[in-house]
C-alpha positions in Angstrom: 14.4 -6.2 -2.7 11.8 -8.4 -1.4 11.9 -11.5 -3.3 13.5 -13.6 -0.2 11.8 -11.9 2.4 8.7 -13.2 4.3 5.1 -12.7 2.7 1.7 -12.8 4.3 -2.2 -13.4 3.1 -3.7 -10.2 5.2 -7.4 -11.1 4.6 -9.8 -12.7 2.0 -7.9 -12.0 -0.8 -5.7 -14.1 -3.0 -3.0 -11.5 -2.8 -0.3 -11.8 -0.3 2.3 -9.2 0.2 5.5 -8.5 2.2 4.7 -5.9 5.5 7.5 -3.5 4.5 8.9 -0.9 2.0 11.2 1.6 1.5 9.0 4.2 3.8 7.1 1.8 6.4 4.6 3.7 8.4 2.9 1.5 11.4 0.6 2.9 14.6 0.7 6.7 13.3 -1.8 9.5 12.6 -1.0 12.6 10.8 1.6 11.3 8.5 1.9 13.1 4.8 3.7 11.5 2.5 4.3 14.6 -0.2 6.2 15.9 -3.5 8.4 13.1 -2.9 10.1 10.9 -5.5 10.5 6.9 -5.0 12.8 5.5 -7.7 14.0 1.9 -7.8 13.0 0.8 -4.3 13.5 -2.5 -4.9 10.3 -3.6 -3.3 7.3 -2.0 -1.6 7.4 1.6 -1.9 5.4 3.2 0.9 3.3 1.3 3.4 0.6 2.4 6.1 0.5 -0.7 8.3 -2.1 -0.6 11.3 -3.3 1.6 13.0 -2.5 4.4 10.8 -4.6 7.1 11.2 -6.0 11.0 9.5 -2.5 10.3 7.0 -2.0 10.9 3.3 0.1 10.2 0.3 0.1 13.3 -2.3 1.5 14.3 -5.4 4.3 12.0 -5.3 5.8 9.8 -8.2 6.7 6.2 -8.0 8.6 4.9 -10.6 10.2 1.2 -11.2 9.4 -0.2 -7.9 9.7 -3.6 -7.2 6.1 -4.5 -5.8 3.5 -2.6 -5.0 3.9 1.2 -5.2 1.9 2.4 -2.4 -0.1 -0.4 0.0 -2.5 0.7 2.8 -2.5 -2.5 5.0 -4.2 -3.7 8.3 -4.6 -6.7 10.6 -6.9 -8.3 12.7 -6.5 -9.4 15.8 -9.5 -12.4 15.0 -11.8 -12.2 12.4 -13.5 -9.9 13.5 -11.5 -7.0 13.1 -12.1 -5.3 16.7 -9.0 -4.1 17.5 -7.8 -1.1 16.1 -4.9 -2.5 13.9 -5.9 -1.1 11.3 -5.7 2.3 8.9 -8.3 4.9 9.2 -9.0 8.1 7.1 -6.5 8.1 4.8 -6.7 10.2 1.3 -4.3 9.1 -1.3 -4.5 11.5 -4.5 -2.8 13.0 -7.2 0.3 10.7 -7.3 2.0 9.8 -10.9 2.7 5.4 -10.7 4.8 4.0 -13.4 6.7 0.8 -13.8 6.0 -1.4 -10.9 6.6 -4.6 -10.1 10.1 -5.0 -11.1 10.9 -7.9 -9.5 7.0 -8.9 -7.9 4.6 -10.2 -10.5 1.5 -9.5 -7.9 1.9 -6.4 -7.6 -0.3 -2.9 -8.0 -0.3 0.3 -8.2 -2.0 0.4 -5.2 -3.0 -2.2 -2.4 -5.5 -2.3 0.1 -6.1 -4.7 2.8 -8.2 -4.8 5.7 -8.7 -0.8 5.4 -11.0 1.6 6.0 -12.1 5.2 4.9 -9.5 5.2 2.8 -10.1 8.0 -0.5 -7.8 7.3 -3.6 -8.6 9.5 -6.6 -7.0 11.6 -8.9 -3.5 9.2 -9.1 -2.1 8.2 -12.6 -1.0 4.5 -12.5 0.4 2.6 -15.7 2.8 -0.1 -16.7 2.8 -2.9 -14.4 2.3 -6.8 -14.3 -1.0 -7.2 -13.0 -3.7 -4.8 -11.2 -3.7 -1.3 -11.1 -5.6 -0.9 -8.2 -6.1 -3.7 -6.2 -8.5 -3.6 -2.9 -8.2 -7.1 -1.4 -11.3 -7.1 0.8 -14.7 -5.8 1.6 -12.9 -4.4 5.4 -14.8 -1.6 6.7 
C-alpha cells in the first residue's frame, strides 16, 4: 500500500500521486502490458514513468486497487519540458477497471501527467472514488 509512502504534484494539476506500483515501468520502449490480471495491489497498479516510449497496456483487468489503476507519468527537467523524461506513443485500450481506490481517495481509473501521444480508448472503467479518467495537464 501506498498510504505512508512519499507523493508528488507532477505538473499543473491538483492531483498528486505516488511514482510507483505494482508493475513500475521507467526509461523503456516497447513494453506491452497484456491479458494480465491485477487484483488487490494495494496501491498503483501499473505505471509508465519517463521516458517510456512506442509501449502499451491491453486487454487487462484491474480490479480493487488501491490508487490509480493504470498512470502514464512524466517529469520535467524545468518547466519547459525539454528533456525527454517523459512517455511517448503509448496506446492504452480495451482494459476492464473496476473498484479502485481502495485505500486512495484521488485516485482514477486512469492518470496522466506530463504525457504525450498517449491513445486510451475502448477501456471500461467503473466504481471508484473520484475521476474516471483523469489527464492532469495540457503536456504535449
Amino acid at each position: 500500500a501506498t498510504f505512508l509512502s512519499q507523493y508528488e504534484v507532477p505538473s499543473g494539476g491538483d492531483w498528486s500521486i505516488h511514482r510507483g506500483s505494482a508493475v513500475f515501468v521507467q526509461d523503456s520502449s516497447n513494453i506491452n502490458i497484456s491479458g494480465c490480471v491485477f487484483n488487490q495491489t494495494g496501491g498503483n497498479a501499473l505505471m509508465l514513468s519517463n521516458n517510456v516510449v512506442d509501449s502499451s497496456a491491453t486487454d487487462n483487468e484491474f480490479v480493487h486497487s488501491g490508487d490509480s489503476a493504470i498512470a502514464v507519468l512524466g517529469s520535467t527537467d524545468t518547466i519547459f519540458g525539454t528533456a525527454n523524461t517523459f512517455p511517448n506513443r503509448i496506446h492504452v485500450a480495451n482494459n476492464h477497471i473496476h473498484e479502485v481506490g481502495v485505500f486512495g481517495k484521488q485516485t482514477s481509473c486512469y492518470f496522466q501527467a506530463l504525457a504525450a501521444n498517449v491513445t486510451f480508448r475502448d477501456n471500461m472503467c467503473y466504481n471508484g472514488p473520484r475521476a474516471g479518467i483523469n489527464v492532469n495537464d495540457g503536456f504535449a
